[in-house]
Structures are given as structure tokens and as C-alpha cells.
DOZA-767537 format. One record per atom (N, C-alpha, C, O, CB): residue number from 1; residue in three letters; atom name; x, y, z. Coordinates in Angstrom, 3 decimals. Glycine has a CB too. Example, Ala and Ser with C-alpha at 12.3 -4.5 7.8 and 13.67 -1.06 7.14 Angstrom:
2
resi/resn/name/c1/c2/c3
1/ala/N/13.190/-5.690/7.800 .
1/ala/CA/12.300/-4.500/7.800 .
1/ala/C/13.200/-3.300/7.800 .
1/ala/O/14.236/-3.319/8.465 .
1/ala/CB/11.308/-4.473/9.046 .
2/ser/N/12.850/-2.250/7.080 .
2/ser/CA/13.670/-1.060/7.140 .
2/ser/C/12.900/0.030/7.870 .
2/ser/O/13.409/1.138/8.039 .
2/ser/CB/14.084/-0.598/5.725 .
This chain:
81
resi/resn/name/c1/c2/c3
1/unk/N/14.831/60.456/-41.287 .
1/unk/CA/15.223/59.347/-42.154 .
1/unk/C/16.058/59.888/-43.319 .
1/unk/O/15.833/61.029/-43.723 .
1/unk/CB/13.966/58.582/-42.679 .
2/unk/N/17.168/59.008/-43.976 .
2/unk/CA/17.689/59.498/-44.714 .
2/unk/C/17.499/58.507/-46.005 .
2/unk/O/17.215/57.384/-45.590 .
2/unk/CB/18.884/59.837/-44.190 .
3/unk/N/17.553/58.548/-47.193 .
3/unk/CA/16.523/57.996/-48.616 .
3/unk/C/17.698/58.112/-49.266 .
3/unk/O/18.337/59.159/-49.379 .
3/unk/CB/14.998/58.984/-49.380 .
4/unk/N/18.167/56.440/-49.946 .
4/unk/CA/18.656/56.386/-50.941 .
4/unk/C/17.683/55.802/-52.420 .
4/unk/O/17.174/54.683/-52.343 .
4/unk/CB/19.752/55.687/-50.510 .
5/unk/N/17.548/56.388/-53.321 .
5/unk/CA/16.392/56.722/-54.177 .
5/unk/C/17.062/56.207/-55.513 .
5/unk/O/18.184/56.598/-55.837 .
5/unk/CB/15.890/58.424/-54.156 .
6/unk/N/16.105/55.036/-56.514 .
6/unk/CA/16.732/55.130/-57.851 .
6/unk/C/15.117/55.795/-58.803 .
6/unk/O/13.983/55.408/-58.524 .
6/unk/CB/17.495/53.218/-58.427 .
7/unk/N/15.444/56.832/-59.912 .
7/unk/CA/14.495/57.346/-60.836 .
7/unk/C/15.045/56.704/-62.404 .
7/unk/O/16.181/56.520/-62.842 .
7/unk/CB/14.474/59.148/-60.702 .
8/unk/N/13.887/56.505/-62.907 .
8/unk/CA/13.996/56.508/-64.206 .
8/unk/C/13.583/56.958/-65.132 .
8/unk/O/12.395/57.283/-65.153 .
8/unk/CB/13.941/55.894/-64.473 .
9/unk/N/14.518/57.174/-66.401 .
9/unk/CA/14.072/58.513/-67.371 .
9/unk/C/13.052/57.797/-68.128 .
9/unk/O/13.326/56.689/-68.588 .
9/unk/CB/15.366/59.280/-68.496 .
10/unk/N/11.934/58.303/-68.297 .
10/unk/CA/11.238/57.662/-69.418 .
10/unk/C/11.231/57.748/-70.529 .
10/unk/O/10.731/56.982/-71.353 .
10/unk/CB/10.376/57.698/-69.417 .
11/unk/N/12.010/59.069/-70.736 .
11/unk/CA/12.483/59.304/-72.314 .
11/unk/C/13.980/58.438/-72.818 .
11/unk/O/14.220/58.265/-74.013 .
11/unk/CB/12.808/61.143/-72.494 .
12/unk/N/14.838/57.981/-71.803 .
12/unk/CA/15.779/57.915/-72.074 .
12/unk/C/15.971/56.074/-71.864 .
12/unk/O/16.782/55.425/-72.525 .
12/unk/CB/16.508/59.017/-71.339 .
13/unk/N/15.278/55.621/-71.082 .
13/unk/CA/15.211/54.434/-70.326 .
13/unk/C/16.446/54.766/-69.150 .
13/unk/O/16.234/54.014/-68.199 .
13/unk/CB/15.465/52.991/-71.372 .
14/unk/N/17.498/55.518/-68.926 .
14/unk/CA/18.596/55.776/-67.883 .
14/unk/C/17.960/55.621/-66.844 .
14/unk/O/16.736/55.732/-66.898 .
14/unk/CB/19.312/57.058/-67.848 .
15/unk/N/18.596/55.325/-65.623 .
15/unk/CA/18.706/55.287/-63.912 .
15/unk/C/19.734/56.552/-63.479 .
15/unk/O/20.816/56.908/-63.946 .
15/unk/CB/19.483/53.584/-63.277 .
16/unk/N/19.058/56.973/-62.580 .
16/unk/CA/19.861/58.032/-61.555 .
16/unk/C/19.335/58.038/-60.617 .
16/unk/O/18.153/58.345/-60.460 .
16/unk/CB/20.026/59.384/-61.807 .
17/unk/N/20.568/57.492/-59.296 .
17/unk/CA/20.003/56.773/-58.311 .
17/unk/C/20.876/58.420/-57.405 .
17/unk/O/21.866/58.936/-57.923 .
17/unk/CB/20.534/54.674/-58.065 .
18/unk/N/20.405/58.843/-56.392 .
18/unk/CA/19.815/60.145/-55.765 .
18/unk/C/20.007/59.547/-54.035 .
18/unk/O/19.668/58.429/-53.648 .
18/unk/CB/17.847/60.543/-56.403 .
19/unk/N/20.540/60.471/-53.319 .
19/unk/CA/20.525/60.755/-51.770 .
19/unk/C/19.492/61.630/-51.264 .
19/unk/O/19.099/62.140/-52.313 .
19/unk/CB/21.781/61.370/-51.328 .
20/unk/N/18.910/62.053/-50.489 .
20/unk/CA/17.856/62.871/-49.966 .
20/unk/C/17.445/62.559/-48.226 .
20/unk/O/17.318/61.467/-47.673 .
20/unk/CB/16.556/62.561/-50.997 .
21/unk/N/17.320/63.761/-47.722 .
21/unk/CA/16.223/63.772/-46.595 .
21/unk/C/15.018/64.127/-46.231 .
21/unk/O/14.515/64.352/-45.131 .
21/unk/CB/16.483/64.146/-45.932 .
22/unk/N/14.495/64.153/-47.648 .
22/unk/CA/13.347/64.708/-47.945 .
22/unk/C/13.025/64.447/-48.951 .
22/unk/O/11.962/64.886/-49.392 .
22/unk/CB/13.240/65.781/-47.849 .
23/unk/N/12.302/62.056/-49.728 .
23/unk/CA/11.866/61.990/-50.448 .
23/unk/C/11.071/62.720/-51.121 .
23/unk/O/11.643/63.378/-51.990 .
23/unk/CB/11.717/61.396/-50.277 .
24/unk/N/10.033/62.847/-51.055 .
24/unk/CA/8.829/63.595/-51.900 .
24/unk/C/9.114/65.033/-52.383 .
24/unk/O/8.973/65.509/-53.509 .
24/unk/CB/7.495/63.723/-50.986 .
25/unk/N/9.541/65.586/-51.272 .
25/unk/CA/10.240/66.913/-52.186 .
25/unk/C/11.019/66.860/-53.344 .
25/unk/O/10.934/67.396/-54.449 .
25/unk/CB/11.139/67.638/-51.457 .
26/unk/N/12.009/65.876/-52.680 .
26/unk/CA/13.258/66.134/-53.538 .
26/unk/C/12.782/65.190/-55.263 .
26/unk/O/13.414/65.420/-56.294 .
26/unk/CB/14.955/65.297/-52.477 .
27/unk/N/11.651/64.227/-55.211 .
27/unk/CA/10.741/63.699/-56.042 .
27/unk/C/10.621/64.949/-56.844 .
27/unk/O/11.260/65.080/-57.888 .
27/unk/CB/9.437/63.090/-55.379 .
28/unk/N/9.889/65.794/-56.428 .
28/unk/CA/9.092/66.708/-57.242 .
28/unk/C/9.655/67.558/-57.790 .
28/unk/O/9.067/68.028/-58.764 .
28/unk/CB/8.224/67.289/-56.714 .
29/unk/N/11.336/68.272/-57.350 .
29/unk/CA/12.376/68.818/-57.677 .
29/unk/C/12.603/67.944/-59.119 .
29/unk/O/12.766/68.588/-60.156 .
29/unk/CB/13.469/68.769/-56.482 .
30/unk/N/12.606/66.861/-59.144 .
30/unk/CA/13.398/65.837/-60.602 .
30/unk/C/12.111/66.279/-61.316 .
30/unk/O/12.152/67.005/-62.310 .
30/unk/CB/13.742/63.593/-60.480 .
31/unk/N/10.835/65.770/-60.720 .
31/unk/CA/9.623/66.157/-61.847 .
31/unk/C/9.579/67.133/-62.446 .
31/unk/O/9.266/67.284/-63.626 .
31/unk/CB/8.451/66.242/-61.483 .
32/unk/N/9.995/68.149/-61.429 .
32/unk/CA/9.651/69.736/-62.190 .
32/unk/C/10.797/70.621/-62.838 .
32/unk/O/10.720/71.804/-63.168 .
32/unk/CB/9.045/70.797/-61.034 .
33/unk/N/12.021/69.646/-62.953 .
33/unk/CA/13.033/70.094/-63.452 .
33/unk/C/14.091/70.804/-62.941 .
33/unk/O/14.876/71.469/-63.617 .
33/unk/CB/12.696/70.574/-64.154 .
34/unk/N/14.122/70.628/-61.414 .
34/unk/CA/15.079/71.668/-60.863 .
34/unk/C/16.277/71.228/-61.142 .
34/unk/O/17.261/71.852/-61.540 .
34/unk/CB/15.004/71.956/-59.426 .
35/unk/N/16.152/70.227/-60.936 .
35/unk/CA/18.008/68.988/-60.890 .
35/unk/C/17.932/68.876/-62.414 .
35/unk/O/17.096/68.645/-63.288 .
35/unk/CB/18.000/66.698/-59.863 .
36/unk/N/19.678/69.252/-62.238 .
36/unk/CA/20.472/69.348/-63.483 .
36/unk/C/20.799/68.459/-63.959 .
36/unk/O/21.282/68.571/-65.086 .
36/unk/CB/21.418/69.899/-63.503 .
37/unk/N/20.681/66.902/-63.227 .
37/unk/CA/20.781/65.997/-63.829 .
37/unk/C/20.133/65.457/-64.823 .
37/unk/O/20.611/64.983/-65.854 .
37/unk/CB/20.853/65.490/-63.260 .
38/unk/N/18.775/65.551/-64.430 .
38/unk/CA/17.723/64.959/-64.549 .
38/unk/C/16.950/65.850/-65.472 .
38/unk/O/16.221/65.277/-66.281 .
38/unk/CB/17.162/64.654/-63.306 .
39/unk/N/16.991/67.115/-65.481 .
39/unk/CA/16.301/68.216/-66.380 .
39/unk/C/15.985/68.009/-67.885 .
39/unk/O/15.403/68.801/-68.626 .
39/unk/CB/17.155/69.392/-66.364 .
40/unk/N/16.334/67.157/-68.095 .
40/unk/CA/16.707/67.196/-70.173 .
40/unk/C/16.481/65.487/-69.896 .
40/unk/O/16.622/64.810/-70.914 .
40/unk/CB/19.105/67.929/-71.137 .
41/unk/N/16.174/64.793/-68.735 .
41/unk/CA/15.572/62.924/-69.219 .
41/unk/C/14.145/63.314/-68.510 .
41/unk/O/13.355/62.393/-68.303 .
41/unk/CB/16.664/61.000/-68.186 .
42/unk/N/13.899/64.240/-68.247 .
42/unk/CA/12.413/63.899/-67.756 .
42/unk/C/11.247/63.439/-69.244 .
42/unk/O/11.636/63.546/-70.407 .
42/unk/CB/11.773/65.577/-66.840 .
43/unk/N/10.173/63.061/-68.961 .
43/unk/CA/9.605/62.741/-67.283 .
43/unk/C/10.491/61.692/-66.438 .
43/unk/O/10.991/60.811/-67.138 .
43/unk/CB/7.934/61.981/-67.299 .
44/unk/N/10.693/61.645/-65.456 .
44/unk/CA/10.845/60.258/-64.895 .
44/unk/C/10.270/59.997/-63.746 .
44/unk/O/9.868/60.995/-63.148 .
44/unk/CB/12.086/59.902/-64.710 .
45/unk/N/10.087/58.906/-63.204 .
45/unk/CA/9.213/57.959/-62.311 .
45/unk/C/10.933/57.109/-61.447 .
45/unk/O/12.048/56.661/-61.718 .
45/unk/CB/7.821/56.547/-63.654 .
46/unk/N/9.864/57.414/-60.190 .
46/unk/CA/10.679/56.818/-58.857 .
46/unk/C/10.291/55.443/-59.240 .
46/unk/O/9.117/55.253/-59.558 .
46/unk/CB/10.151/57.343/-57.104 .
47/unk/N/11.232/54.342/-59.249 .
47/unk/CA/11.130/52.899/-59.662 .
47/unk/C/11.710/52.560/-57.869 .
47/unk/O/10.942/51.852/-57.217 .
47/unk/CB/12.347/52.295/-61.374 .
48/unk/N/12.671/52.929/-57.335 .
48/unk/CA/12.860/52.565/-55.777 .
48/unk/C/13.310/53.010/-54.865 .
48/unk/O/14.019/53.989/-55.100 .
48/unk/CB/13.323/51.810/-55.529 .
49/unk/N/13.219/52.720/-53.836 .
49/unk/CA/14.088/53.429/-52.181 .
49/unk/C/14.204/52.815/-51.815 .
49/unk/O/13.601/51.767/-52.045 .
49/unk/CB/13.775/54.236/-51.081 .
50/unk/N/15.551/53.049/-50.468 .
50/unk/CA/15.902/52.485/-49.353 .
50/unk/C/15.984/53.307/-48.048 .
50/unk/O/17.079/53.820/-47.820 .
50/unk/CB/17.021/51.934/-49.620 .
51/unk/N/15.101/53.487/-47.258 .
51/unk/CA/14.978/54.365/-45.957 .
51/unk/C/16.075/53.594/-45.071 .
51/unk/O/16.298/52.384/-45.019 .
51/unk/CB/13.276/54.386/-45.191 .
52/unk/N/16.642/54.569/-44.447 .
52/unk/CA/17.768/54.430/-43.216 .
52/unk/C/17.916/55.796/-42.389 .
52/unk/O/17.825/57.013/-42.548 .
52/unk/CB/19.374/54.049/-43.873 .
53/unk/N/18.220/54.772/-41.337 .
53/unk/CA/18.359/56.192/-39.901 .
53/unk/C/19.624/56.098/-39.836 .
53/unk/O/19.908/55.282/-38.959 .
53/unk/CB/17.622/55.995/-38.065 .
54/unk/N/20.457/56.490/-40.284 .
54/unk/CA/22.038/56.541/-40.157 .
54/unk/C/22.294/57.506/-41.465 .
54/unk/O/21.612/57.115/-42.413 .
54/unk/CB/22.907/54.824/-40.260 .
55/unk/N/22.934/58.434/-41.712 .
55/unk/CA/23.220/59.229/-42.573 .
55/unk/C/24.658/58.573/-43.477 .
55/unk/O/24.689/58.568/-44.707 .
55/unk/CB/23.353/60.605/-41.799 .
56/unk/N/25.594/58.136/-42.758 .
56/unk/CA/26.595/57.853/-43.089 .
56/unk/C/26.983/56.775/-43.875 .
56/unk/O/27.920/56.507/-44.628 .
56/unk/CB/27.031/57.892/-42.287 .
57/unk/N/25.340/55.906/-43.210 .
57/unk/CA/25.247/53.971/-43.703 .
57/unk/C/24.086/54.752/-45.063 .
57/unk/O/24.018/53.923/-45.970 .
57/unk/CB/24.065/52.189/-41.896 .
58/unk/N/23.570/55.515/-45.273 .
58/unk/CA/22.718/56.023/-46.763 .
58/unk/C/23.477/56.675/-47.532 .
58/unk/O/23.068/56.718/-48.693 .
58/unk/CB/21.486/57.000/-46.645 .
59/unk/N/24.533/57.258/-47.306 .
59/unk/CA/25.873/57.626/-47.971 .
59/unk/C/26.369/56.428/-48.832 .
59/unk/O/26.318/56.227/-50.045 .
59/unk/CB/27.014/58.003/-46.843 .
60/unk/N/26.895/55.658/-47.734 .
60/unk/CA/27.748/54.705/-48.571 .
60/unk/C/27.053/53.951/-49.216 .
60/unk/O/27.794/53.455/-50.064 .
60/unk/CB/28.620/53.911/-47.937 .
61/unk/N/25.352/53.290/-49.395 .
61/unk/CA/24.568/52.957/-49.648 .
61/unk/C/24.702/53.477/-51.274 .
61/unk/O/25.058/52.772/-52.218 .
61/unk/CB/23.658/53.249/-48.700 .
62/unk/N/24.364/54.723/-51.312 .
62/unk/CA/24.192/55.455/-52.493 .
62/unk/C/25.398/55.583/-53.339 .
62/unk/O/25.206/56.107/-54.436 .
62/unk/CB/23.715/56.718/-52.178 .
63/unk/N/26.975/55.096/-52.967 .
63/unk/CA/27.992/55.151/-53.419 .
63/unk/C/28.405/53.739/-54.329 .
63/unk/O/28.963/53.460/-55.390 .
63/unk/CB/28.749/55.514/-52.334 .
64/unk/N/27.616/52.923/-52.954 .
64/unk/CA/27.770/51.502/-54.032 .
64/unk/C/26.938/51.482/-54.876 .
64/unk/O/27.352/51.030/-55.943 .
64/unk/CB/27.621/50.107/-53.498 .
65/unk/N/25.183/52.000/-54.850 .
65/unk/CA/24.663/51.159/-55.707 .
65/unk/C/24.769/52.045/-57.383 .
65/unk/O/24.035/51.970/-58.369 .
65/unk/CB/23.046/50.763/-55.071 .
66/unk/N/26.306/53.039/-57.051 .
66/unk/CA/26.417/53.953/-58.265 .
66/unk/C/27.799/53.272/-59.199 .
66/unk/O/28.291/53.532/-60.297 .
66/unk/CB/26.711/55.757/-57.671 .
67/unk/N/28.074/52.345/-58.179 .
67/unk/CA/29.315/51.437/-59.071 .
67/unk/C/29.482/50.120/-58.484 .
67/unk/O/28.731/49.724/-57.592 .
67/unk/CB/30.923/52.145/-59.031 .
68/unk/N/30.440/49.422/-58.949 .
68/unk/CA/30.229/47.995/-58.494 .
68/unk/C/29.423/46.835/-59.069 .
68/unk/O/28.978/46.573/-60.187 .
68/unk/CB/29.758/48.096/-57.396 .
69/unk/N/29.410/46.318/-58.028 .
69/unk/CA/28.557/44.918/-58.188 .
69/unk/C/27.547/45.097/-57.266 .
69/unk/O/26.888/44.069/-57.106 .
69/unk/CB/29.356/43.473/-57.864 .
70/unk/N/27.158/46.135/-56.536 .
70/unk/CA/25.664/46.897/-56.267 .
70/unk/C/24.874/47.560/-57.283 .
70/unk/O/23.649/47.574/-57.173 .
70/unk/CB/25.798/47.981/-55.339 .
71/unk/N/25.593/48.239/-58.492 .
71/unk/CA/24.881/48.493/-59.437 .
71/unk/C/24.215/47.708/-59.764 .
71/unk/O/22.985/47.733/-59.814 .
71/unk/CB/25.317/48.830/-60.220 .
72/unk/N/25.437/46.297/-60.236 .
72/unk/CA/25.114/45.303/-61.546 .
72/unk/C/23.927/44.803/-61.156 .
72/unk/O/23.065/44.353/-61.911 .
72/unk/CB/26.179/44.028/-61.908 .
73/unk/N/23.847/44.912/-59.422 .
73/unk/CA/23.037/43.912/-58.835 .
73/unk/C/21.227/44.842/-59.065 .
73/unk/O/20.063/44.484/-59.244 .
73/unk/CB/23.740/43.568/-56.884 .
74/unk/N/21.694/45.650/-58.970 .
74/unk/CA/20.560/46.493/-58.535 .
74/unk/C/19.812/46.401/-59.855 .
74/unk/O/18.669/45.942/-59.853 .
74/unk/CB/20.945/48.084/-58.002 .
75/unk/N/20.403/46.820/-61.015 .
75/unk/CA/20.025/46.896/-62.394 .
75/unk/C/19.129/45.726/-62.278 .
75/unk/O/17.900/45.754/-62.349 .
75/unk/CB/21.230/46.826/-63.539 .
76/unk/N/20.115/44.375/-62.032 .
76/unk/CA/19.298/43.008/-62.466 .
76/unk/C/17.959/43.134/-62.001 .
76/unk/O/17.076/42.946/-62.838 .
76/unk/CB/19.897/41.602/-61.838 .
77/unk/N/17.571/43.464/-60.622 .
77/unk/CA/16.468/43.292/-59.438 .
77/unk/C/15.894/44.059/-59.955 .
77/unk/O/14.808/43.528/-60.187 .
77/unk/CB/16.629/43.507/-57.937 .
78/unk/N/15.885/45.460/-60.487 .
78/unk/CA/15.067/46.478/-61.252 .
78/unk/C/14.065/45.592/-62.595 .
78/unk/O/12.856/45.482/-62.794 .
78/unk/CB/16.336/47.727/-61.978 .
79/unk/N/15.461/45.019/-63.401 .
79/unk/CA/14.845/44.423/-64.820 .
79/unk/C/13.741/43.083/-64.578 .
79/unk/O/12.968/42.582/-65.395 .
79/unk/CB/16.284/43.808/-65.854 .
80/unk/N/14.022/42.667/-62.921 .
80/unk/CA/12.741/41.753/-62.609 .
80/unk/C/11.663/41.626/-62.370 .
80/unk/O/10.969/40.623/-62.205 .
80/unk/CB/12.701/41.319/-62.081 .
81/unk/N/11.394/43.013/-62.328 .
81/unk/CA/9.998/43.746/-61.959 .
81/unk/C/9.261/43.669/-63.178 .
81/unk/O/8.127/44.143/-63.246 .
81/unk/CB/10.107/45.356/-61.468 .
């Protein structure tokens, strides 16, 4: 399966939404500071995923929901929770 993933900083309130084939690992990589993104907003907490068996369709997945009107959209559906 291939995981398009959004985290959020809890220090920062930010989203950084993440590709992976290996949720939980790649989870614990953001927790424990490996990713450079994420290293300096931790802690943060997985808020969502989208599992897919197509690599190419979780690609482009992860491309829209990083701009566009998949963001805007995504943001909104996040802030409804």
C-alpha cells in the first residue's frame, strides 16, 4: 500500500502532508525527529490518511492535496473535526 498522510505541528498549529510506504515507521521518523521538515514543529500528531494500491494515483494524490483547491478543501474537512 502506498499512504498519502497529513501531520500536525502542535507547537506550530502547521500541516505537512507526507508520501510513504511505510505509515507507522515513517510516523515515528516525524516523532523522533528524523525529517527535516518536521524536526523544529514537533511534537506532532497524524490528524489523516489516504491508503492506495497504485503508487502513481498516491503521488498525484499528495501533489494536489499540497496546492490547489485540494488543499483549500482538505484544510476545510480537517477544521470540521
Amino acid at each position: 500500500m502506498f499512504y498519502v498522510y497529513v501531520l500536525k505541528s502542535k507547537k506550530d498549529g502547521k500541516l505537512y502532508i507526507g508520501f510513504t510506504v511505510n505509515l507507522i515507521r515513517r510516523f515515528k521518523e516525524h516523532k523522533n525527529g528524523v525529517v527535516n521538515c518536521t524536526k523544529y514543529r514537533r511534537p506532532v500528531e497524524l490528524i489523516y490518511y489516504e491508503a492506495y494500491k497504485n503508487r502513481e494515483i498516491a503521488e498525484k494524490r499528495e501533489r494536489q492535496l499540497k496546492s490547489g483547491k485540494a488543499h483549500v478543501a482538505l484544510k476545510k474537512r480537517l477544521e470540521e473535526r
